[in-house]
C-alpha distance (Angstrom), angle and dihedral (degrees) to the residues before:
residue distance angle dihedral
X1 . . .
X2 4.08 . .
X3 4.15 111.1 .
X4 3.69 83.8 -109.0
X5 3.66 96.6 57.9
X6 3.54 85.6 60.0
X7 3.58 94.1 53.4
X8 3.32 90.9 49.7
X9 3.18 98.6 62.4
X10 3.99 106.5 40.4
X11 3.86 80.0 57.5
X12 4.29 92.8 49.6
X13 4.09 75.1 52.0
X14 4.04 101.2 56.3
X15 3.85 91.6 30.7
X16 3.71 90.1 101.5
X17 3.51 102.4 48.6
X18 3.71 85.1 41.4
X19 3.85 78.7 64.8
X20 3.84 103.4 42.7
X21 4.16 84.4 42.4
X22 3.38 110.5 33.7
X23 3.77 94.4 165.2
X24 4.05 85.1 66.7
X25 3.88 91.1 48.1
X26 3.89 93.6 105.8
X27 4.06 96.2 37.9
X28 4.05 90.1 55.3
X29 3.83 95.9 33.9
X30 4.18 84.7 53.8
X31 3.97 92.9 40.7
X32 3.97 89.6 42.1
X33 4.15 90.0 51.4
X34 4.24 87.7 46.9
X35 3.27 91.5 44.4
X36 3.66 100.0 52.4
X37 3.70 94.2 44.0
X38 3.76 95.4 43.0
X39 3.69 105.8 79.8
X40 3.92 96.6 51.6
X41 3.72 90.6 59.1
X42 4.11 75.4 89.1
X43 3.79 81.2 81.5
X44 3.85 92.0 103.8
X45 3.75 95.9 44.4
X46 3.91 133.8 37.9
X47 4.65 87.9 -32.6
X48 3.72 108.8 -141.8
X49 3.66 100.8 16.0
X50 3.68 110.3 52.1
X51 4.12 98.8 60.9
X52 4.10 96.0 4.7
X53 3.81 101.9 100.7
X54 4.16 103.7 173.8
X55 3.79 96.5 172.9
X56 3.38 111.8 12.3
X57 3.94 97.3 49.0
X58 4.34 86.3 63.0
X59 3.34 101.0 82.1
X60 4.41 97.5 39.5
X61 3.91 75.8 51.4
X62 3.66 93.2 51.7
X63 3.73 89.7 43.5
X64 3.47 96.6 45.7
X65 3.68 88.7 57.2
X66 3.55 102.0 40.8
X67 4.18 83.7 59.5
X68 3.78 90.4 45.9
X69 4.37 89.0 52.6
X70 4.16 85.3 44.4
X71 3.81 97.9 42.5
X72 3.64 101.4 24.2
X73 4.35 105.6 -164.7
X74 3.57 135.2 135.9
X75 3.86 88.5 -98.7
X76 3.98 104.1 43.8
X77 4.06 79.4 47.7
X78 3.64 96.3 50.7
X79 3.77 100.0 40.8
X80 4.04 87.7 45.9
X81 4.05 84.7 54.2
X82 3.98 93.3 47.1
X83 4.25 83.5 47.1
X84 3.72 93.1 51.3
X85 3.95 109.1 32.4
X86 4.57 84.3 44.3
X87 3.88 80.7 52.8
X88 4.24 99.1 42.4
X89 4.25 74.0 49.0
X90 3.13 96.6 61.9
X91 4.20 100.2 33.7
X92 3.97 91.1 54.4
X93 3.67 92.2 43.9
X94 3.97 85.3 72.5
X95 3.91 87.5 53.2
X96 4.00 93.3 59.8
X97 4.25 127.8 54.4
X98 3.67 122.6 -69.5
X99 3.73 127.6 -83.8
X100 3.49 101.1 -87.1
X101 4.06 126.5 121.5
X102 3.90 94.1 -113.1
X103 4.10 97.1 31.7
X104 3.96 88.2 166.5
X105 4.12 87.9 69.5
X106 4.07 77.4 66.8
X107 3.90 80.4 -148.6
X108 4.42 88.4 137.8
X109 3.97 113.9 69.7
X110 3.94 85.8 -174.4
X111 3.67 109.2 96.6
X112 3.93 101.4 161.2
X113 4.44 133.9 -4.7
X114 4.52 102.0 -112.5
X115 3.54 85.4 -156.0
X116 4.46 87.7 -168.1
X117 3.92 84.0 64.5
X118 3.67 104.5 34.0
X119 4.11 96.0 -122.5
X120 3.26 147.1 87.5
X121 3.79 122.2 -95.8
X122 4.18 113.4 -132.8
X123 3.69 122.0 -116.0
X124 3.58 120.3 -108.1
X125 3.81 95.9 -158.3
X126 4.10 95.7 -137.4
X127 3.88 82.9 138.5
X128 3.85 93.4 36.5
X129 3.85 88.8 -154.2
X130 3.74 141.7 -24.8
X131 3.71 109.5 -68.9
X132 3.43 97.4 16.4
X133 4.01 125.4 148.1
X134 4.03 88.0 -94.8
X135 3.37 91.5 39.6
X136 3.23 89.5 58.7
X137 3.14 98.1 45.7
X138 3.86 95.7 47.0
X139 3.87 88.1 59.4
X140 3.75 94.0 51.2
X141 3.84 93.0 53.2
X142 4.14 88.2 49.3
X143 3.46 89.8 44.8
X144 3.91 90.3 67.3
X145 3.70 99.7 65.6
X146 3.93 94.3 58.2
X147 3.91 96.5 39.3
X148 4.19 81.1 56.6
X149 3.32 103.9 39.3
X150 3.86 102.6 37.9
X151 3.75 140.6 42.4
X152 3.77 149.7 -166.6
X153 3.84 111.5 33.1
X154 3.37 89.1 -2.6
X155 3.31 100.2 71.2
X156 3.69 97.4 24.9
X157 4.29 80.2 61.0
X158 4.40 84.0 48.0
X159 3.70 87.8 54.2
X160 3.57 97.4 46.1
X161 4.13 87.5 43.9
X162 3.64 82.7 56.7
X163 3.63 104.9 51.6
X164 3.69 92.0 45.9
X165 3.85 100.7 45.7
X166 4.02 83.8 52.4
X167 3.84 91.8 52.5
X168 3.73 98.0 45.8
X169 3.59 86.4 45.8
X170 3.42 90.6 63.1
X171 3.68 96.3 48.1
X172 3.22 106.4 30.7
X173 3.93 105.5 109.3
X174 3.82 85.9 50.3
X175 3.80 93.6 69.3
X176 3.44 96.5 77.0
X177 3.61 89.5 58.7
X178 4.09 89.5 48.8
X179 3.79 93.3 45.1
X180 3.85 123.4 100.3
X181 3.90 115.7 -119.8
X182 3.58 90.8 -128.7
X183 4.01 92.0 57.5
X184 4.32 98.5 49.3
């Protein structure tokens, strides 16, 4: 899935308790927008195994937010936001293709690293690959949620999500062509 997919969808996840507590609206919109981007910045090491954690990052999620419901503040919210939307990250990733440059050859059967077993889950290739139609699509409809529910640079960042999830879409399978050997 594209980075903003991601984001998209750790913010469709704190949109309601951006609702029931407003005054936390920017803290989780912030830690939902780290958190989502967070894991891919594996992308110049081992990507989806070095900060992808699809098991073990459930229960410092589930912490994270059980402090933030206990101690309600703009930082227990925001770092329970970055825990949660860096876990959703890595969870989804398995539902997409694998890592590789040209994921809709479906030549890679590793989708994501399950550090607790030592191995790599499979894709399942319900997003066939990162800015694909449905992926495209997919962030569009999470998109909606935040653009409704929050405002100022919130949604100005949504918008801007938007627009660049539907032009990467749209040239997406011609960036293998454009990239350098040396860089796949």
């Amino acid at each position: 899935m594209m980075a903003t997919t991601h984001v998209f969808a750790a913010l469709a996840v704190v949109t309601p308790a951006a609702v029931v507590v407003p005054e936390l609206a920017p803290a989780l919109a912030a830690g939902a927008l780290v958190g989502g981007l967070a894991p891919d910045l594996d992308l110049v090491l081992e990507h989806r195994r070095t900060l992808h954690f699809p098991l073990l990052g459930g229960p410092l999620a589930l912490f994270a937010a059980a402090l933030a419901v206990v101690t309600p503040s703009s930082a227990t919210a925001f770092l329970a936001a970055v825990a949660l939307a860096a876990w959703l990250h890595a969870m989804s990733d398995a539902l997409g293709g694998g890592p590789e440059m040209d994921p809709w050859s479906a030549t890679s059967e590793r989708a994501v690293y399950d550090h607790l077993r030592g191995r790599w889950l499979r894709p399942r290739r319900w997003i066939r690959y990162d800015g694909s139609p449905e992926d495209a699509a997919l962030a569009v409809s999470l998109a909606v949620p935040a653009v409704v529910v929050f405002d100022g640079w919130v949604r100005a960042v949504v918008v801007a999500g938007v627009a660049v999830s539907l032009c990467y879409a749209l040239v997406r399978r011609r960036i293998v062509e454009w990239t350098p050997e040396w860089l796949e």
